[in-house]
C-alpha positions in Angstrom: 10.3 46.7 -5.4 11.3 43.5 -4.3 8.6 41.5 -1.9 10.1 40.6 1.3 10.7 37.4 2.3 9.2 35.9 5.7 11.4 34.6 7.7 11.0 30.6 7.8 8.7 29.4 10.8 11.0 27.4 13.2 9.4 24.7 15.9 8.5 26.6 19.2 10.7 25.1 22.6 8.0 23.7 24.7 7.9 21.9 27.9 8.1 18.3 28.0 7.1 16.3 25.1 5.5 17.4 22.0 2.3 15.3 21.7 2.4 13.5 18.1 -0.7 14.3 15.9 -1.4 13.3 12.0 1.3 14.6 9.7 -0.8 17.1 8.1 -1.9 18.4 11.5 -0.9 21.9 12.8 2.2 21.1 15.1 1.4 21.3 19.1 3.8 23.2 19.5 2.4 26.4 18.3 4.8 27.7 15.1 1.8 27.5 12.7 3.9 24.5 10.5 2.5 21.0 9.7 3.7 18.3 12.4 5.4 17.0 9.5 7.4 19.7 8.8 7.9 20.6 12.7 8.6 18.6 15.4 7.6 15.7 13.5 10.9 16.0 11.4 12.8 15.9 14.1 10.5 12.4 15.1 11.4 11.2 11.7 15.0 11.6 11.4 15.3 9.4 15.1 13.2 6.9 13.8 14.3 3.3 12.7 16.5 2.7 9.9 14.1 2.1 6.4 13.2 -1.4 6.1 13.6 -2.3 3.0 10.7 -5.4 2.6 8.1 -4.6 5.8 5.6 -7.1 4.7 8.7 -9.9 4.2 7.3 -12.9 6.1 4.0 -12.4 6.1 0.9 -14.6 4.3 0.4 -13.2 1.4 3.0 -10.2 0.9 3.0 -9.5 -2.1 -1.2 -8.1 -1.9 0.2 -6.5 1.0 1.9 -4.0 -1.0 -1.0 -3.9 -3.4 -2.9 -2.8 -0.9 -0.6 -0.5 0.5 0.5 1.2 -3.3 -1.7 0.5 -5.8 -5.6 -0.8 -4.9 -7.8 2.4 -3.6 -10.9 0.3 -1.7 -9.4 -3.6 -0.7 -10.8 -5.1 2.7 -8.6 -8.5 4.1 -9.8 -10.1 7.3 -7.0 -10.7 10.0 -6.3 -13.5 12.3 -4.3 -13.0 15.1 -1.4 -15.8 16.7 -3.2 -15.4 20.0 -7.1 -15.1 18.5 -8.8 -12.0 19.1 -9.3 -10.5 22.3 -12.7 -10.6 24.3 -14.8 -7.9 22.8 -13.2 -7.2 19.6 -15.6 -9.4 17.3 -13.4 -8.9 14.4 -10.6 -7.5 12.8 -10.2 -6.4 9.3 -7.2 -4.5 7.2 -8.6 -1.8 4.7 -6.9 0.0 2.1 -7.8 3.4 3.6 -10.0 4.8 6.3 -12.0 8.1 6.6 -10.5 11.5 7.7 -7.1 9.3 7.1 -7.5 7.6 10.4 -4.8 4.8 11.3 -7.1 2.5 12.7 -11.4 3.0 13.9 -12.6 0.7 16.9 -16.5 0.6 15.5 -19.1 0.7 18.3 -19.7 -2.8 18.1 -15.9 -3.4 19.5 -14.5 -4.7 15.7 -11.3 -3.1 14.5 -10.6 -1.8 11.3 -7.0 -1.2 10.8 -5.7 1.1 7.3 -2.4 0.2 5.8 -2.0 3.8 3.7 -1.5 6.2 6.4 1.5 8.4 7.6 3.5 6.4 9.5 6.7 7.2 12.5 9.8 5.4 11.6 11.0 3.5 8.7 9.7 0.2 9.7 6.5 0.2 8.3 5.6 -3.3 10.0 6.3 -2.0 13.1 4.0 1.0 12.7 0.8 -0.8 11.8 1.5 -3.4 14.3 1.5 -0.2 16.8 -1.4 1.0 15.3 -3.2 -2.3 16.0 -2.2 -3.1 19.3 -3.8 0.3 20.3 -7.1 -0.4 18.4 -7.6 -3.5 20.4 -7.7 -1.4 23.6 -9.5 1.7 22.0 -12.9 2.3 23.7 -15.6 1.1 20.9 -16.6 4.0 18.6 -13.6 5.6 18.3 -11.1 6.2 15.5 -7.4 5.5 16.9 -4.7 8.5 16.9 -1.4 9.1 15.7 1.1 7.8 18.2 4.6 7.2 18.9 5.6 3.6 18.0 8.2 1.7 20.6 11.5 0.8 18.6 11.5 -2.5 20.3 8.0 -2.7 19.8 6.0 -5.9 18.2 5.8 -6.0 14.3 2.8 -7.9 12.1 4.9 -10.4 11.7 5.1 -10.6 15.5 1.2 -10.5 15.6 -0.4 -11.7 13.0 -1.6 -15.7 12.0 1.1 -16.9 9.5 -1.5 -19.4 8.8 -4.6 -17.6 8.0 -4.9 -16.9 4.6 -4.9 -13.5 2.6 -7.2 -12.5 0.0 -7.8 -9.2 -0.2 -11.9 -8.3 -1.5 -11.6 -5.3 -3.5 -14.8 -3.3 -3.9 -16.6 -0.5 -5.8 -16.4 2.4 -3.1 -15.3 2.7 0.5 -19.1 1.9 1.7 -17.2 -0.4 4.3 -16.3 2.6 6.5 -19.4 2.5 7.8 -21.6 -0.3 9.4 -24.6 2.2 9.8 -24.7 4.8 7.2 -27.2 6.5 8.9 -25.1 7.3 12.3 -22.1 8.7 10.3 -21.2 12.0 11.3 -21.2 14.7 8.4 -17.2 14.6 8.2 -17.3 10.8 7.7 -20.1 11.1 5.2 -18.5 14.0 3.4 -15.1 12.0 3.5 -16.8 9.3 1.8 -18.3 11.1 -1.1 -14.6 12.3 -1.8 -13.2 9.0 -1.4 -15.7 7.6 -3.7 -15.0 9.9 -6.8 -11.2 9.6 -6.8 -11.3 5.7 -6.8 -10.2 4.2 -9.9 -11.8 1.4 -10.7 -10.0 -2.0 -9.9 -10.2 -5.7 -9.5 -7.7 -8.1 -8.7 -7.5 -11.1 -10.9 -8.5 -14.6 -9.9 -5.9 -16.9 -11.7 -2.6 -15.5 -10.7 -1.5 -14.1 -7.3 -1.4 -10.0 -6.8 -2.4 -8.8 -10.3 -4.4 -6.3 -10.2 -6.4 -4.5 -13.2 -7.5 -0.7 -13.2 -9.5 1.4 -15.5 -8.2 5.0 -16.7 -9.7 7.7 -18.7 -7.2 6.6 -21.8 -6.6 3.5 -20.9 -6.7 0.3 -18.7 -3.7 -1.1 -16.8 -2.2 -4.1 -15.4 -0.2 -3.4 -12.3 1.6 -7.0 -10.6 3.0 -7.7 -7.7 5.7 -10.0 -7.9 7.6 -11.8 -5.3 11.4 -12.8 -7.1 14.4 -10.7 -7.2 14.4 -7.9 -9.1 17.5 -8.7 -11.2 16.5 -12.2 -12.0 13.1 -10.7 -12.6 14.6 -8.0 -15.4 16.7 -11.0 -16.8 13.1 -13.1 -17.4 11.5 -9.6 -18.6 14.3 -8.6 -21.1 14.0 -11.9 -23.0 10.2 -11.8 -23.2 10.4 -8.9 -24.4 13.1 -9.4 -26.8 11.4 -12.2 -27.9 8.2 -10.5 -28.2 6.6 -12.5 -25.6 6.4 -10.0 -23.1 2.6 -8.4 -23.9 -1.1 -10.3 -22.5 -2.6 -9.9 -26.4 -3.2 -8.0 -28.9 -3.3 -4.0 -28.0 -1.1 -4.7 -25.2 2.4 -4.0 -24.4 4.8 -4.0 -21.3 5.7 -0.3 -20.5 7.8 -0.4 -18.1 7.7 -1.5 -13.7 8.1 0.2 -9.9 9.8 -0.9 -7.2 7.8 -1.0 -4.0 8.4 -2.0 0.1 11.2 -4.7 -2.2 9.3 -5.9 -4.9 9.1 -5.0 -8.6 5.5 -4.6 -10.2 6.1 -4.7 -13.8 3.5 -2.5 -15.6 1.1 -3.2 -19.2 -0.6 -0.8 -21.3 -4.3 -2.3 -22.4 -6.8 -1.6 -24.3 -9.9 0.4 -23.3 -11.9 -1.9 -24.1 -9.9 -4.8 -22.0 -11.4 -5.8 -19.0 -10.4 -7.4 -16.1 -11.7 -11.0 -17.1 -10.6 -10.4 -20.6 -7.3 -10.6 -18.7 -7.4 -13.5 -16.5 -6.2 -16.2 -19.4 -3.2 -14.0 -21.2 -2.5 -13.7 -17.4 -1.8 -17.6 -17.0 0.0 -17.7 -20.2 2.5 -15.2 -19.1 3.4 -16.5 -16.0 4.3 -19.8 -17.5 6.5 -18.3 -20.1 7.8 -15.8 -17.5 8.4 -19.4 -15.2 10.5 -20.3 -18.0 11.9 -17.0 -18.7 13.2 -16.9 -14.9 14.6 -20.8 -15.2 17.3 -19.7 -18.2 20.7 -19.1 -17.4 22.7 -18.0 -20.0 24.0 -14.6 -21.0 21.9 -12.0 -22.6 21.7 -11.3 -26.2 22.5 -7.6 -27.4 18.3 -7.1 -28.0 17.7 -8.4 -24.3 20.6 -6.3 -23.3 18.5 -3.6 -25.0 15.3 -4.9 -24.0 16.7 -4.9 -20.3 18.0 -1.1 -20.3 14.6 0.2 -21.7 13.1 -1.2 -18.9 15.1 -0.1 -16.0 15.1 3.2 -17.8 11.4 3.7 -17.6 11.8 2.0 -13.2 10.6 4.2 -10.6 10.3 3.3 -7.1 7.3 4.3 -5.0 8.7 3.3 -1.5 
């Protein structure tokens, strides 16, 4: 006998506004569905038009979408165009923050602000700019909620110092949650402990800009962030590879890229035993041949034409 199927849950009518909550929070409104499958679909579907590059503009944007895609614990301190208000002693942007928490106000009055969280519309700039103009006015010791964000609201580009520099600090474990380990609350601890065994080892590289190594059970990987156009970008690729320039040593080899927030992150294959500073000099040697590569101007041959198409047919895009 055939099961019966239950009728699909629909969003309960409610008076007056549905309060926004996480995504993966029961809705408010009472149907027993995620938020993000209830009335925060419906938030969703009026929110901004995608933008295509959110960290465009900003100091540094190219380890802004590291941070966001590919780096699990990455602290960056933040300067504001106005400085810092009175009481807020600091602000800094993490990878991710416990119990998924946009931002945390610590008790001390310093702001920690995450850039991989569920965000409202498809201006991801204009979400964590939201999110940050809310931790600044959070009581100390509290984490800062979901929220709607303005459409004509203030993006980081709008906020932030475009003269401060960026370098993100990547570390071990996500031990910069907490400025006194001993106060944390059971959920934050136990948050931590998960957080801690799902990291993948990383380190970003010192000589170039927004590489970033990682360490795998099978492998190791180089994952970078570049900043040119993604089809003058194949162009340089295809002849590297073609040419058999396109690998950081022996054992290694280009596999493939991902686009992500407007930028292409082209992808290598390394050895286990390759570590991050083991790296740092085929690094530099690429990106001058890759400098070249990018300055060349005539057609492709039929192998880059082939070099090109094996590349775009391994592409995915991440955001």
């Amino acid at each position: 006998m055939a099961k019966k199927r239950r009728a699909p849950l629909k969003p309960q009518p409610v008076d007056g506004e549905v309060p926004v909550v996480g995504a993966r929070e029961p809705c408010p409104c009472g149907s027993g569905r995620r938020y993000k499958a209830c009335h925060g679909r419906a938030a969703a579907q009026a929110a901004t038009e995608l933008v295509r590059r959110p960290f465009e503009g900003l100091t540094g944007e190219c380890d802004w979408v590291a941070l966001r895609e590919l780096v699990p614990a990455a602290t960056v301190p933040l300067s504001l165009r106005d400085g810092l208000p009175e009481g807020v002693p600091s602000l800094t942007l993490g990878t991710v923050l416990p119990m998924a928490w946009p931002a945390l106000r610590r008790d001390d009055g310093a702001v920690l602000l995450g850039v991989q969280n569920d965000t409202a519309t498809g201006d991801l700039s204009r979400d964590l700019a939201d999110v940050l103009t809310r931790a600044l006015t959070t009581e100390p010791g509290n984490p800062v909620a979901a929220g709607r964000t303005a459409p004509d609201g203030p993006r980081l580009q709008d906020l932030i110092d475009p003269e401060a520099p960026f370098v993100p600090e990547v570390h071990d474990g996500f031990e910069f949650w907490l400025d006194d380990a001993a106060q944390a609350t059971p959920e934050v601890t136990a948050s931590l402990e998960r957080a801690n065994a799902a990291a993948t080892p990383t380190a970003r590289l010192a000589g170039v800009t927004a590489a970033y190594w990682c360490e795998t059970p099978e492998k190791n990987h180089l994952r970078w962030v570049m900043p040119h156009g993604e089809e003058e970008l194949l162009d340089a690729l295809a002849r590297l590879h073609a040419a058999g320039a396109s690998g950081l040593g022996e054992g290694t080899r280009l596999v493939g890229s991902f686009r992500a927030h407007g930028l292409t992150v082209p992808v290598w294959d390394l050895p286990r035993a390759m570590g991050a500073e083991e790296c740092e000099k085929p690094a530099s040697a690429f990106e001058e041949r890759l400098a070249e590569a990018l300055t060349a101007k005539t057609p492709l041959t039929g192998d880059e034409l082939r070099a090109r198409s094996g590349l775009t047919n391994r592409q995915i895009t991440l955001s």
